[in-house]
C-alpha positions as a Markdown table, in Angstrom:
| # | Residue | x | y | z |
|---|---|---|---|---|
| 1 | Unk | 0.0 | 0.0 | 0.0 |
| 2 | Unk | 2.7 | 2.7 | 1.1 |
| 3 | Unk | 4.5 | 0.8 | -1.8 |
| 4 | Unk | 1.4 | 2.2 | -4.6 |
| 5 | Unk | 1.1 | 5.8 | -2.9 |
| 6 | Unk | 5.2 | 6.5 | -2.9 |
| 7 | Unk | 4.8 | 5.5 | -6.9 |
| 8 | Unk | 1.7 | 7.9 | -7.5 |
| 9 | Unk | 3.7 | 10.8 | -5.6 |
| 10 | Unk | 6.4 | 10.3 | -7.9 |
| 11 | Unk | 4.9 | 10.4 | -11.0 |
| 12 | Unk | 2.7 | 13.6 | -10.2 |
| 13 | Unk | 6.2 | 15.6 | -9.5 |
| 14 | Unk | 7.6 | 14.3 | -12.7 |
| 15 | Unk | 4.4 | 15.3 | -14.9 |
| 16 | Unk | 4.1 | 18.4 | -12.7 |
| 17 | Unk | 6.6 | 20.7 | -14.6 |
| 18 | Unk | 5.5 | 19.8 | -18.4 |
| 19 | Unk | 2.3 | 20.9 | -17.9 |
| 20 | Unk | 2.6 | 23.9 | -16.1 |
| 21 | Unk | 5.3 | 25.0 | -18.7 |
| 22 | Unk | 2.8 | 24.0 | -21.2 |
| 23 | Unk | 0.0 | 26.5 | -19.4 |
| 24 | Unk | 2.3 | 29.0 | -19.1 |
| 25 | Unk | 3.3 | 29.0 | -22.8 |
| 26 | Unk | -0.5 | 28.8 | -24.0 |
| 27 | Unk | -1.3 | 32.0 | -22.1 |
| 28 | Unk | 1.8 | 33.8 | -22.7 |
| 29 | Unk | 0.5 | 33.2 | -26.4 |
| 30 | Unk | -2.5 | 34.4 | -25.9 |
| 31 | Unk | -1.5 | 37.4 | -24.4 |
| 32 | Unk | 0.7 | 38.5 | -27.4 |
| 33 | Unk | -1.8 | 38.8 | -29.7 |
| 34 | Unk | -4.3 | 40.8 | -27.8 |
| 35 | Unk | -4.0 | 45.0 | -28.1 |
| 36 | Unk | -2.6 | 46.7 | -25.9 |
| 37 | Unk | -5.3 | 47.7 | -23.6 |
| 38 | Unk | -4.2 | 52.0 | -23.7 |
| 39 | Unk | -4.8 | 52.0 | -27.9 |
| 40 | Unk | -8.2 | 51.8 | -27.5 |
| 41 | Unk | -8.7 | 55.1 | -26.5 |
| 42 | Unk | -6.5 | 56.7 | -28.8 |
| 43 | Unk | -8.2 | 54.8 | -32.0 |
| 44 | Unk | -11.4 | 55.9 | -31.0 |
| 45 | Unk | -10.4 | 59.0 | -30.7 |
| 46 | Unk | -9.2 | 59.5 | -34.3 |
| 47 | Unk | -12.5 | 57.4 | -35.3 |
| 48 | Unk | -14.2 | 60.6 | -34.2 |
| 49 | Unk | -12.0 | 62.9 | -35.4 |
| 50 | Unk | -12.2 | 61.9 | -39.1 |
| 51 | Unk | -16.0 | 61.5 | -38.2 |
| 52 | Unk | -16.1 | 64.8 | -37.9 |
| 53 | Unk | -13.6 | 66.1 | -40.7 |
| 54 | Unk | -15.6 | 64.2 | -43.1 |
| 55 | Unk | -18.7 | 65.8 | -41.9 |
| 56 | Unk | -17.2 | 69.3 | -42.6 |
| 57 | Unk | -16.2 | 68.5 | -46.3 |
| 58 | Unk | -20.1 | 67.5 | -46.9 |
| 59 | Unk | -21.4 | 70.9 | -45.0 |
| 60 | Unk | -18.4 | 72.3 | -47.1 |
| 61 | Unk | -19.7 | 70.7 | -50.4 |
| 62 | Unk | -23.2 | 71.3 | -49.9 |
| 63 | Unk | -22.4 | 75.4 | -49.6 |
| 64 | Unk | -20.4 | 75.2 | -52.8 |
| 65 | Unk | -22.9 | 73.2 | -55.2 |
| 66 | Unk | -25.9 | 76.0 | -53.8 |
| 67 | Unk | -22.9 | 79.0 | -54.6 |
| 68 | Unk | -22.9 | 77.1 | -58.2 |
| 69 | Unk | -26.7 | 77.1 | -58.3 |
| 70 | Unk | -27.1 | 80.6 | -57.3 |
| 71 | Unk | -24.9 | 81.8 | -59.8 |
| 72 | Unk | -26.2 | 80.3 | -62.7 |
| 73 | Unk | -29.4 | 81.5 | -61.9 |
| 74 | Unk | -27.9 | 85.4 | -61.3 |
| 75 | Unk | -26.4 | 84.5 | -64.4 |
| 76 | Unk | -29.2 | 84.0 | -66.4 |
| 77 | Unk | -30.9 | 86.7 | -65.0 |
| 78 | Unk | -28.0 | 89.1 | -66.1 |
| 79 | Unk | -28.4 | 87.5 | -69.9 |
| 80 | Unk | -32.3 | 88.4 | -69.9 |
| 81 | Unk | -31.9 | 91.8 | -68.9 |
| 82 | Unk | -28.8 | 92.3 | -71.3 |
| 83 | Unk | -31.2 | 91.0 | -74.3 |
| 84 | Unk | -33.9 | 93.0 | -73.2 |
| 85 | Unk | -32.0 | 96.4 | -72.9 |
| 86 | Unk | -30.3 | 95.4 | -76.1 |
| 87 | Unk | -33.9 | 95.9 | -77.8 |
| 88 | Unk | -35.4 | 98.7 | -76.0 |
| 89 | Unk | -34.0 | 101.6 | -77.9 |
| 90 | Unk | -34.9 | 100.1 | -81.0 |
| 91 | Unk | -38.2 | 99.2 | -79.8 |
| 92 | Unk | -39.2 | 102.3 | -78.5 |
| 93 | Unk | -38.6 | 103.9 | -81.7 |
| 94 | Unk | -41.3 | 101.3 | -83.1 |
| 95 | Unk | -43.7 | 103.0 | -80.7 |
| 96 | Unk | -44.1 | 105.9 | -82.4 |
| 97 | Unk | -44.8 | 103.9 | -85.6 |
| 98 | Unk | -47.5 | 102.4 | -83.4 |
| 99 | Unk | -49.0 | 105.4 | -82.6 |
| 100 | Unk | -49.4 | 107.0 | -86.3 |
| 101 | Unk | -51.0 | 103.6 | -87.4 |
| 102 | Unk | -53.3 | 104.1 | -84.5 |
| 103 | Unk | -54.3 | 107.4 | -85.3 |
| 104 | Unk | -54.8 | 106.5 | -89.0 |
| 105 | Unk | -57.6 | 104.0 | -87.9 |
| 106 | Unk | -59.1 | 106.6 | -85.7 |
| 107 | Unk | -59.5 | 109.4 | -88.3 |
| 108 | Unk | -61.4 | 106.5 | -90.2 |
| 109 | Unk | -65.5 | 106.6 | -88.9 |
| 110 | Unk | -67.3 | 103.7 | -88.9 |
| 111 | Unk | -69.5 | 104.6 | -90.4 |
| 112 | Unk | -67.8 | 105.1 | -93.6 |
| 113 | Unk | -67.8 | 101.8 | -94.6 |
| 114 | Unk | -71.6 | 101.4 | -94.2 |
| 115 | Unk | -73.2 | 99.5 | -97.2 |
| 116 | Unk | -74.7 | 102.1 | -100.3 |
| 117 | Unk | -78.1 | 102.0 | -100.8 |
| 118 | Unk | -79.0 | 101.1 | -104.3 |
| 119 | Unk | -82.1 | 102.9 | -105.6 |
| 120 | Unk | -85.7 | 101.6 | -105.7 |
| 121 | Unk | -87.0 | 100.9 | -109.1 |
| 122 | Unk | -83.3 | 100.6 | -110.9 |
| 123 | Unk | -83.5 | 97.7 | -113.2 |
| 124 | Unk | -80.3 | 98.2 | -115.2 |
| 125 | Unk | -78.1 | 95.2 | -115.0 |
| 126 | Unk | -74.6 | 96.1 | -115.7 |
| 127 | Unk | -72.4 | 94.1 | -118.1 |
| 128 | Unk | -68.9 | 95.6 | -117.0 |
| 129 | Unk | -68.0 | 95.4 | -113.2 |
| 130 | Unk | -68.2 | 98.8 | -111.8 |
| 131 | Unk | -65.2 | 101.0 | -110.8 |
| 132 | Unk | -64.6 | 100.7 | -107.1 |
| 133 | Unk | -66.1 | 103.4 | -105.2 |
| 134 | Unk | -64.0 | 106.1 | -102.7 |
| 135 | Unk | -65.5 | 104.1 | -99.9 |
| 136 | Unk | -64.1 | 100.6 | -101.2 |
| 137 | Unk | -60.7 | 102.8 | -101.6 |
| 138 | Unk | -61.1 | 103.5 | -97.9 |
| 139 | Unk | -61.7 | 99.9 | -96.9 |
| 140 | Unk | -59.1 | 98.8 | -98.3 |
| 141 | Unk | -56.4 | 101.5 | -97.3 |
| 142 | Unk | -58.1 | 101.0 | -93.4 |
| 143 | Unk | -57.9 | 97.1 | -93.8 |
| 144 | Unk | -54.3 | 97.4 | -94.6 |
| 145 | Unk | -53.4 | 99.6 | -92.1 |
| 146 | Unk | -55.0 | 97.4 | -89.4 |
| 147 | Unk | -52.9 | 94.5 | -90.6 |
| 148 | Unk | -49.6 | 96.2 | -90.4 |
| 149 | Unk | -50.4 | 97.6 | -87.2 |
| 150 | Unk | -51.5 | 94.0 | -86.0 |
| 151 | Unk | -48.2 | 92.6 | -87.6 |
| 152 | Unk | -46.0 | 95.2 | -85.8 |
| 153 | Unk | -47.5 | 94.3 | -82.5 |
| 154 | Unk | -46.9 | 91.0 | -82.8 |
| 155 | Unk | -43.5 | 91.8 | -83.9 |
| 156 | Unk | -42.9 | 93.5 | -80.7 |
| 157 | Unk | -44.8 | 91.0 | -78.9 |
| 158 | Unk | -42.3 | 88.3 | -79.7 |
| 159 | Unk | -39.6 | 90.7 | -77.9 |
| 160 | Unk | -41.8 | 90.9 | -74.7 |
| 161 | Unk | -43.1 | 94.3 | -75.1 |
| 162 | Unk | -46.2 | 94.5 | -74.5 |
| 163 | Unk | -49.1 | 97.8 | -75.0 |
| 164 | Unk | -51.5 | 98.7 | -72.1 |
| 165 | Unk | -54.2 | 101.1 | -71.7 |
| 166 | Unk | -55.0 | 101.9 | -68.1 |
| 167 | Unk | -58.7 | 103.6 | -68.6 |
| 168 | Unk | -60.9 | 103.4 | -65.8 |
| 169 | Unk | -57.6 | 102.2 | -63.6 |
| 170 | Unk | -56.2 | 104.5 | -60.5 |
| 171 | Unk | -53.4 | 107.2 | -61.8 |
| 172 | Unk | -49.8 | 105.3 | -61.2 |
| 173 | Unk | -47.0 | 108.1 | -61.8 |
| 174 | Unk | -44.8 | 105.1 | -62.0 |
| 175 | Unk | -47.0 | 103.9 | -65.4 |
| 176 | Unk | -48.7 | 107.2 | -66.4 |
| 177 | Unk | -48.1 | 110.2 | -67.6 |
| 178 | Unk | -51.1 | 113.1 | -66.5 |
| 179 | Unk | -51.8 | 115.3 | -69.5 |
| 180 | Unk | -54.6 | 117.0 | -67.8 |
| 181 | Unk | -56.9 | 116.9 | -65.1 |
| 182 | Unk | -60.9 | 117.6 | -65.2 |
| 183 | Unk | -63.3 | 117.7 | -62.5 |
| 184 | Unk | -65.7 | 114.5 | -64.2 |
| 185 | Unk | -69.5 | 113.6 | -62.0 |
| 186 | Unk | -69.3 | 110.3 | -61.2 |
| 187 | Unk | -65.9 | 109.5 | -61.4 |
| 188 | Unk | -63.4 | 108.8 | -58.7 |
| 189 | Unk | -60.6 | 111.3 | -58.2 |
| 190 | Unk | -57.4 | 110.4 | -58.7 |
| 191 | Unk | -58.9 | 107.7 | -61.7 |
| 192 | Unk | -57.8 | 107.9 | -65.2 |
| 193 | Unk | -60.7 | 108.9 | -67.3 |
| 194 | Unk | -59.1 | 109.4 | -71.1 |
| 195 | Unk | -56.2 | 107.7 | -72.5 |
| 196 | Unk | -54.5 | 109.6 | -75.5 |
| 197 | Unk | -51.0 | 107.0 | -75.5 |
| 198 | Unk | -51.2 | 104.0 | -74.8 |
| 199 | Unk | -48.3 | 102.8 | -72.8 |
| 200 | Unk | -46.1 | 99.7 | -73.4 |
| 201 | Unk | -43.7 | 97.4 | -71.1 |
| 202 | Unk | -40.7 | 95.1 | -71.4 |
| 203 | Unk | -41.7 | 92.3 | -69.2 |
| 204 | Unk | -42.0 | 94.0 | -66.1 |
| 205 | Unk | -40.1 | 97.3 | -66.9 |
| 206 | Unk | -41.8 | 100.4 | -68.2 |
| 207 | Unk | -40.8 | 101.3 | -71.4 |
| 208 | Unk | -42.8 | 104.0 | -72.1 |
| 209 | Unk | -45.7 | 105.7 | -69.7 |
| 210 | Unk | -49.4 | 105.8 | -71.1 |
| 211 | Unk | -50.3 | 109.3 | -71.4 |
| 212 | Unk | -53.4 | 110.1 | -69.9 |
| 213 | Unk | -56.5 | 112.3 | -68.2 |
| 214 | Unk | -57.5 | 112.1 | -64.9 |
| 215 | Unk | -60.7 | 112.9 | -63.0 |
| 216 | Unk | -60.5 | 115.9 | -60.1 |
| 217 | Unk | -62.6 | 116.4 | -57.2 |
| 218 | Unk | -65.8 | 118.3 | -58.5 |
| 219 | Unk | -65.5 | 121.7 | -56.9 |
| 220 | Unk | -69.0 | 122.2 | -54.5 |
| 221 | Unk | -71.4 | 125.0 | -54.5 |
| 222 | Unk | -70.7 | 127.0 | -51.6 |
| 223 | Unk | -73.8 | 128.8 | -52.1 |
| 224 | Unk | -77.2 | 126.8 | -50.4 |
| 225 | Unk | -80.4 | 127.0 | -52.2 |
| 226 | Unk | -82.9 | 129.3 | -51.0 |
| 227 | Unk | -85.8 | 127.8 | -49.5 |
């Protein structure tokens, strides 16, 4: 029996060593290939700080592509403006043009071109085609005229400038020019009662003021009637 327990002892001390050498090895292994605890900080650190740098070149890029936009739209702008200045000398030349084909038609009554009575009782048929009449002279000179005033509007139309007559709208020294002023019963003061020039615009730019009338105060009798 003491014979069985001196072997064991033995053997435990001799297998002892080996397998604590062997521990010792595995965990000194181990050990080697974790990080060093203190990095951590450091790398999480520079996580946050290229986080943040990378942040600032969006914000940064973002500002620059709405610069961009802006300026193509200021740009475009600019180009408009330039194309319409470039035309409004030689449109408001036109404008006078305008205003002598306008006062052409106006000369012309209406009436003028009323159909000719043909008398009762007249039974002659003739075998020529007659000569045209002064009136059918007139016609035709007023029917032209109206065309080439219609084409020269459109003309101008096509450029953006564009005629407006402000009768029966509230005096605007900004769009109207007062001729005179008359004291009119039933009309507001202050209201434009009698255009004599139209006036035209470039898109939104005046290009020439309408000339116009407008209505006064009507003075009151001071005086009562007797009763």
């Amino acid at each position: 029996m003491s014979l069985l327990r001196t072997t064991s002892l033995s053997c435990a001390r001799r297998f002892r060593p080996a397998f604590r050498l062997y521990s010792d090895a595995a965990t000194a292994g181990e050990s080697s290939t974790e990080p060093p605890k203190d990095d951590a900080p450091k790398v999480d650190a520079a996580l946050v700080k290229a986080q943040e740098e990378a942040a600032d070149l969006l914000s940064r890029l973002r500002y620059l592509q709405a610069d961009f936009l802006n300026l193509q739209r200021n740009s475009a702008r600019e180009r408009e403006k330039t194309r319409d200045f470039a035309v409004s000398n030689f449109a408001a030349d036109l404008l006078e043009t305008v205003d002598v084909l306008s006062l052409a038609l106006k000369s012309v009554p209406q009436s003028a071109f009323a159909p000719s009575e043909t008398p009762e009782g007249s039974l002659d048929t003739p075998t020529t085609p007659p000569a045209k009449s002064a009136k059918e002279h007139l016609q035709e000179l007023y029917t032209g005229v109206e065309m080439t005033q219609r084409q020269l509007l459109q003309t101008l139309f096509k450029y953006h400038v564009k005629p407006f007559d402000p009768t029966g709208d509230a005096f605007d020294p900004n769009r109207h020019e007062a001729l005179y002023q008359a004291p009119i019963p039933g009309k507001t003061p202050g209201t434009v009662i009698d255009c004599q020039k139209i006036g035209f615009t470039i898109r939104d730019r005046v290009l020439r003021a309408a000339q116009v009338g407008v209505a006064q105060d009507v003075p009151q009798n001071s005086e009562e009637p007797h009763t």
